[in-house]
DOFIBA-954395 format. One line per 10 residues: number of its first residue (from 1); their letters; for each residue x, y, z of N, C-alpha, C, CB. Coordinates in pm, 1 decimal, padded with zeros to 6 digits. Glycine has a CB too. Example, Ala and Ser with C-alpha at 12.3 -4.5 7.8 and 13.67 -1.06 7.14 Angstrom:
BEGIN
1 = AS = 01319.0/-00569.0/00780.0/01230.0/-00450.0/00780.0/01320.0/-00330.0/00780.0/01130.8/-00447.3/00904.6  01285.0/-00225.0/00708.0/01367.0/-00106.0/00714.0/01290.0/00003.0/00787.0/01408.4/-00059.8/00572.5
This chain:
BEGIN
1 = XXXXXXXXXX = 11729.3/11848.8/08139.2/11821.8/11856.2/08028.9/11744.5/11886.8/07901.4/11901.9/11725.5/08015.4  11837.8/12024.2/07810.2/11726.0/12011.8/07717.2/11751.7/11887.1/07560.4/11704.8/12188.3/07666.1  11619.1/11888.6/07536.3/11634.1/11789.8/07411.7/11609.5/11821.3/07276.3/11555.1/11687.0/07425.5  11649.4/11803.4/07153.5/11582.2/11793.2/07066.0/11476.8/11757.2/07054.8/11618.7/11757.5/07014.5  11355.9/11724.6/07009.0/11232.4/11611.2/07006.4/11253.4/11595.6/06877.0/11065.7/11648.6/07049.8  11338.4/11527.7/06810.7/11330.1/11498.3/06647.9/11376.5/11366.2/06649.0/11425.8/11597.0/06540.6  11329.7/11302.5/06560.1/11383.1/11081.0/06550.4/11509.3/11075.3/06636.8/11457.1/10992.2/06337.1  11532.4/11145.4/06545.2/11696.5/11068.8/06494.7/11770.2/11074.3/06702.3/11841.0/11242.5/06315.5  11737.3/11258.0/06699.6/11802.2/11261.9/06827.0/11746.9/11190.6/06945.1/11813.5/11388.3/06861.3  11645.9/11165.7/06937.2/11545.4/11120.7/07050.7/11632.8/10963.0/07021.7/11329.3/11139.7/07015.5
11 = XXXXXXXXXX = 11589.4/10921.1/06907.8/11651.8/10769.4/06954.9/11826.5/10731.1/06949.8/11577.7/10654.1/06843.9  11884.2/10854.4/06934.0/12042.0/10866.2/07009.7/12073.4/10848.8/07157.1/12096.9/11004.1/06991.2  11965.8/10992.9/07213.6/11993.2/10994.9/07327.2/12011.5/10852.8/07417.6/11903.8/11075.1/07365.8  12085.4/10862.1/07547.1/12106.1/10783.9/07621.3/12155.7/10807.6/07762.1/12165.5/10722.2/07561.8  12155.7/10898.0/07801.6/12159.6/10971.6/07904.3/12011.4/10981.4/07969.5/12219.9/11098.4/07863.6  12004.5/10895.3/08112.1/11911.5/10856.5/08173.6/11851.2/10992.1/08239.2/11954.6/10747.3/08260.2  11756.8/10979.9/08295.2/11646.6/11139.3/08329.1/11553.2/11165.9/08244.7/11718.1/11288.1/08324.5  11523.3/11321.2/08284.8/11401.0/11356.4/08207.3/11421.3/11459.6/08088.5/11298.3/11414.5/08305.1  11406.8/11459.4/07978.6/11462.0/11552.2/07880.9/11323.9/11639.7/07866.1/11526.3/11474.2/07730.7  11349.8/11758.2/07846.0/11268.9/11859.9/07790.8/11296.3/11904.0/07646.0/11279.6/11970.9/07874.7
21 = XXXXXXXXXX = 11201.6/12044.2/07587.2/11214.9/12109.0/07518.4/11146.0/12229.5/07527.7/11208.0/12053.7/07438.9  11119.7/12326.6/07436.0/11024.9/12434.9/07455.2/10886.3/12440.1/07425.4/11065.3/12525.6/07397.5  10805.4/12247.2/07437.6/10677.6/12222.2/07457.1/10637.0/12245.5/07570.1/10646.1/12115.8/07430.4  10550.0/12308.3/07601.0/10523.2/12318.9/07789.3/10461.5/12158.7/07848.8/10362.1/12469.9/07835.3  10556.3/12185.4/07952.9/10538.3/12016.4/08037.0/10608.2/11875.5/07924.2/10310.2/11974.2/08062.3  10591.6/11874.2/07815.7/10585.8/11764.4/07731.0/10746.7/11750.1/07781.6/10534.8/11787.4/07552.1  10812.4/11594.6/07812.1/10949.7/11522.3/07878.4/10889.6/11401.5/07794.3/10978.0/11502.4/08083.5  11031.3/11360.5/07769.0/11091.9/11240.4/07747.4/11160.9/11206.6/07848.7/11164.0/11234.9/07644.1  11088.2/11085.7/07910.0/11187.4/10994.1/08022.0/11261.3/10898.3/07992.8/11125.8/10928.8/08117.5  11388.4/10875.3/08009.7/11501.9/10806.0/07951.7/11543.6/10666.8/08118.2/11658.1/10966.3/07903.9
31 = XXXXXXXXXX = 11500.6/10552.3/08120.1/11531.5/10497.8/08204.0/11637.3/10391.6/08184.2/11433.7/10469.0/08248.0  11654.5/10298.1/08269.3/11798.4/10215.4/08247.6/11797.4/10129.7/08206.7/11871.9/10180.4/08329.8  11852.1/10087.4/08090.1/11861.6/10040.5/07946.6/11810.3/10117.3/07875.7/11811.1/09925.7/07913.3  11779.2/10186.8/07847.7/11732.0/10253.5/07747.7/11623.3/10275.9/07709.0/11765.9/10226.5/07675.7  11517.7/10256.7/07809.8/11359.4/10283.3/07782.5/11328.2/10412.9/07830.1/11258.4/10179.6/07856.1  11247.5/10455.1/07695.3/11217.2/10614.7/07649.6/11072.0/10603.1/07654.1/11277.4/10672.1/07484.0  10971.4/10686.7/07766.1/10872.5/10728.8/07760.6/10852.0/10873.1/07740.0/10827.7/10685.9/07846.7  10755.1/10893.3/07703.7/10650.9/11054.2/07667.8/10615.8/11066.6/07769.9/10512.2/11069.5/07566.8  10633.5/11157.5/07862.5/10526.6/11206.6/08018.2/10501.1/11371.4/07937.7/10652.2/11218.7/08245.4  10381.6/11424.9/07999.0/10327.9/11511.9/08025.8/10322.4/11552.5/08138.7/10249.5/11504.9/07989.9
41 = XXXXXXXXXX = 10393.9/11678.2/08251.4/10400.2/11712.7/08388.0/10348.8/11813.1/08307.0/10527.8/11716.1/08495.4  10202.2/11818.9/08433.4/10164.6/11937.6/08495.4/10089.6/11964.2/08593.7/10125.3/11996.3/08431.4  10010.3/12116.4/08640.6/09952.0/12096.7/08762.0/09875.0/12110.2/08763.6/09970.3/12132.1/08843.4  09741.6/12051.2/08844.2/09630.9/12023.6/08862.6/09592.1/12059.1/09058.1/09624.2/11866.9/08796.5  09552.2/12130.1/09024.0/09544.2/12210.1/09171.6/09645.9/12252.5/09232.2/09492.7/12142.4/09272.0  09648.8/12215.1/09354.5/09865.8/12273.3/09414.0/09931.6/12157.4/09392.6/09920.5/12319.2/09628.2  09877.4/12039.7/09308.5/09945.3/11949.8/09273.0/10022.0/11887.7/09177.6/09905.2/11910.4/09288.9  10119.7/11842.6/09177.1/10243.2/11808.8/09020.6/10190.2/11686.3/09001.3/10449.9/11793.7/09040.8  10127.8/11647.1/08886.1/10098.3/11526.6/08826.1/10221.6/11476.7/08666.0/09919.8/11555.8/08783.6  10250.0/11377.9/08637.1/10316.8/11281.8/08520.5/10198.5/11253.1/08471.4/10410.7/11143.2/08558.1
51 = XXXXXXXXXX = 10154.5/11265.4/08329.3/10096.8/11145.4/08281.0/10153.4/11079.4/08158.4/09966.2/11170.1/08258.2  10163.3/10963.2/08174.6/10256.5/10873.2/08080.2/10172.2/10875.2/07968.7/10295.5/10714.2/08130.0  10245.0/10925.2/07802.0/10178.8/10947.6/07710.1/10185.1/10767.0/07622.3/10246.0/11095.3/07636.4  10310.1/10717.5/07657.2/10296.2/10593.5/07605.8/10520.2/10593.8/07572.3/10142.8/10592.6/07433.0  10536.9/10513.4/07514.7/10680.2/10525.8/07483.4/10757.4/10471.7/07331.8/10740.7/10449.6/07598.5  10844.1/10555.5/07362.2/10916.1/10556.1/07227.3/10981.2/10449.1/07156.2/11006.1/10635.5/07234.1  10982.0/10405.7/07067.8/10915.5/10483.1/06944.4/10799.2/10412.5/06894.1/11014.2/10501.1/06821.7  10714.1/10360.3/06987.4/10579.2/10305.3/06931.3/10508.8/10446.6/06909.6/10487.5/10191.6/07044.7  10473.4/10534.0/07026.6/10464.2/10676.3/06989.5/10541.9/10761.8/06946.1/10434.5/10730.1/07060.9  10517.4/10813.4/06813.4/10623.4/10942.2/06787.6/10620.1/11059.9/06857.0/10615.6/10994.1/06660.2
61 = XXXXXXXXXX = 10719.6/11099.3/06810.8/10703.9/11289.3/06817.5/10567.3/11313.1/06818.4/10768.8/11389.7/06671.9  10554.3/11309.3/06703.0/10448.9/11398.8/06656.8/10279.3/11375.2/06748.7/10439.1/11360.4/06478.0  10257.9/11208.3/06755.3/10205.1/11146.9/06831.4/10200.6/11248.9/07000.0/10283.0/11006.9/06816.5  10300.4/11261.8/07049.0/10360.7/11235.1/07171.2/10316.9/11442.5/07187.2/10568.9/11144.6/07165.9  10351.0/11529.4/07078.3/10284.1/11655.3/07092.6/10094.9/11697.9/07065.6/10371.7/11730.0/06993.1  10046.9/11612.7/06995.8/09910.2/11555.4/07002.3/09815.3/11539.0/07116.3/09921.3/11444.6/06963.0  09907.8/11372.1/07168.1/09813.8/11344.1/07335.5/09874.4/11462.4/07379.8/09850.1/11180.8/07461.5  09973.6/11565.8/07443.8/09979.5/11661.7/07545.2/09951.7/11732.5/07467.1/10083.4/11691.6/07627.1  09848.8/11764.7/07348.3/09763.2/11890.7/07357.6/09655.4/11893.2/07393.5/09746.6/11949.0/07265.6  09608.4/11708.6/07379.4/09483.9/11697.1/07383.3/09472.1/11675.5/07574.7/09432.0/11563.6/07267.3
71 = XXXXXXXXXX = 09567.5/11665.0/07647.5/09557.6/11683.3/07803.6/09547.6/11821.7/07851.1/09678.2/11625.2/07873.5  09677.0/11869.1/07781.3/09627.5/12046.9/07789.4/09517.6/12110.3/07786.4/09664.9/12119.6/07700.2  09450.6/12024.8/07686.5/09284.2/12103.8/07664.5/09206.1/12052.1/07755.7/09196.6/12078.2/07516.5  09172.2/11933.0/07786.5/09120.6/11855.0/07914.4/09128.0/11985.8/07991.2/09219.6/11711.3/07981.5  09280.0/12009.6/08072.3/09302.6/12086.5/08188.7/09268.2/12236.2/08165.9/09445.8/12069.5/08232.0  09243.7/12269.4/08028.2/09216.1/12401.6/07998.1/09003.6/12376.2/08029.3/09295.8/12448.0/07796.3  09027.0/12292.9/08075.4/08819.6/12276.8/08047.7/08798.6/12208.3/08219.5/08740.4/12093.5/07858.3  08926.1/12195.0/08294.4/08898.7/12118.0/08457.5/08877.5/12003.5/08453.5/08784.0/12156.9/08543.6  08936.5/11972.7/08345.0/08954.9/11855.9/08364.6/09084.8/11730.5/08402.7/08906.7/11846.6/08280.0  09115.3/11676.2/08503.3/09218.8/11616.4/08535.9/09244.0/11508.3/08482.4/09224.8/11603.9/08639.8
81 = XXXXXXXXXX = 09322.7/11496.7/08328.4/09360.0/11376.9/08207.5/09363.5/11263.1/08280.0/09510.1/11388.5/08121.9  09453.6/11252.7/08407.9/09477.2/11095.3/08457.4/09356.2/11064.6/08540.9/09623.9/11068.8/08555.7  09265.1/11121.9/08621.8/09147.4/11104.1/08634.7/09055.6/11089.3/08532.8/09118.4/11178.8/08696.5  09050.9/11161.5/08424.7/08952.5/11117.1/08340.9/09016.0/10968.4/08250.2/08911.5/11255.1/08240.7  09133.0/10970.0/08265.6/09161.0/10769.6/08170.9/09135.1/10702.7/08291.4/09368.4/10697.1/08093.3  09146.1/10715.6/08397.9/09082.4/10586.4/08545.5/08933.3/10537.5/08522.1/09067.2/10676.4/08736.2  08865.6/10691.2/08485.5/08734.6/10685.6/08483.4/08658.6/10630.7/08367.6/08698.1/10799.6/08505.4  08729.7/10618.0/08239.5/08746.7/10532.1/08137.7/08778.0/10441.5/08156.4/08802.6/10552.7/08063.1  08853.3/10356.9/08199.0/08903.1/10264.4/08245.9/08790.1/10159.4/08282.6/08983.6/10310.1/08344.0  08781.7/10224.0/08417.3/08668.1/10155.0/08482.4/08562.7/10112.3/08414.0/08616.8/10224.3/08570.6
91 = XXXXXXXXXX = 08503.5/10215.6/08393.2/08358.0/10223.5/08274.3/08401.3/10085.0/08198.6/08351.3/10397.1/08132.3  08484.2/10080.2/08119.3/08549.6/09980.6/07997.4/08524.0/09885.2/08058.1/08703.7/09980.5/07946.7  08579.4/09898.0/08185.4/08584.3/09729.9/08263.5/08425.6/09716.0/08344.0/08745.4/09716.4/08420.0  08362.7/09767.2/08338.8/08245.5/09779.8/08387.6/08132.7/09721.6/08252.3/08233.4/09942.9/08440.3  08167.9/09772.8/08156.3/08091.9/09746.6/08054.5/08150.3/09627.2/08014.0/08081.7/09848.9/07956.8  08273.8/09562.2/07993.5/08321.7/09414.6/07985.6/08278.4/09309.8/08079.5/08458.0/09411.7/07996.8  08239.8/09357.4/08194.3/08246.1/09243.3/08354.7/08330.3/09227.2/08405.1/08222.7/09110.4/08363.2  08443.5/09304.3/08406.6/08582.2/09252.9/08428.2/08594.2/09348.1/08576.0/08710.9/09290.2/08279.9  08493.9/09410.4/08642.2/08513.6/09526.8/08767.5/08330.7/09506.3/08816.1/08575.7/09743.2/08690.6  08348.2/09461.0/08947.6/08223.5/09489.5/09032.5/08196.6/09567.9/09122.9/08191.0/09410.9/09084.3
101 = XXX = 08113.3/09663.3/09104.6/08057.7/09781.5/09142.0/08034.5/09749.0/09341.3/07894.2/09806.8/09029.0  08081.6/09827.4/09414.2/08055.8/09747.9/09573.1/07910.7/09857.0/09556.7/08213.0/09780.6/09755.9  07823.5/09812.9/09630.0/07687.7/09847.5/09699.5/07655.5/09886.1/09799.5/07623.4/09780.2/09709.0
């Protein structure tokens, strides 16, 4: 379905699914009650990946066209965004103590 991506309409909508616009990949997911996330779909080998940008309206618009440029560019360089935040992740928790390395 297509969407506006502007405040006002974004936090009208209410019609559950995935809304688009003419950002490539960039959706707003609309779930039940009314929780609105930012996904980024795209593909990464012959494969369809989501990556959840965060949700509305803690992230804006503007926010929300930002992280999916800055994944776009990742994937424009081979790099796979939700593989590279796991791999952050880890590291984080590796460098906290909070994840032990098996041997």
């Amino acid at each position: 379905m297509k969407l506006k991506f502007d405040y006002q309409s974004i936090k009208n909508a209410k019609q559950t699914g995935r809304h688009t616009t003419n950002e490539k990949g960039l959706q707003l997911l609309i779930k039940k009650g009314g929780y609105k996330y930012w996904v980024l779909r795209y593909t990464y080998g012959a494969n369809r990946h989501d990556l959840t940008l965060g949700s509305f309206p803690e992230i804006s618009v503007a926010d929300a066209r930002k992280k999916a440029q800055e994944a776009r560019y990742q994937l424009s360089q081979g790099i796979n965004p939700i593989a590279d935040r796991k791999a952050k992740k880890v590291a984080l928790m590796v460098i906290f103590g909070q994840y032990q390395l098996i041997e």
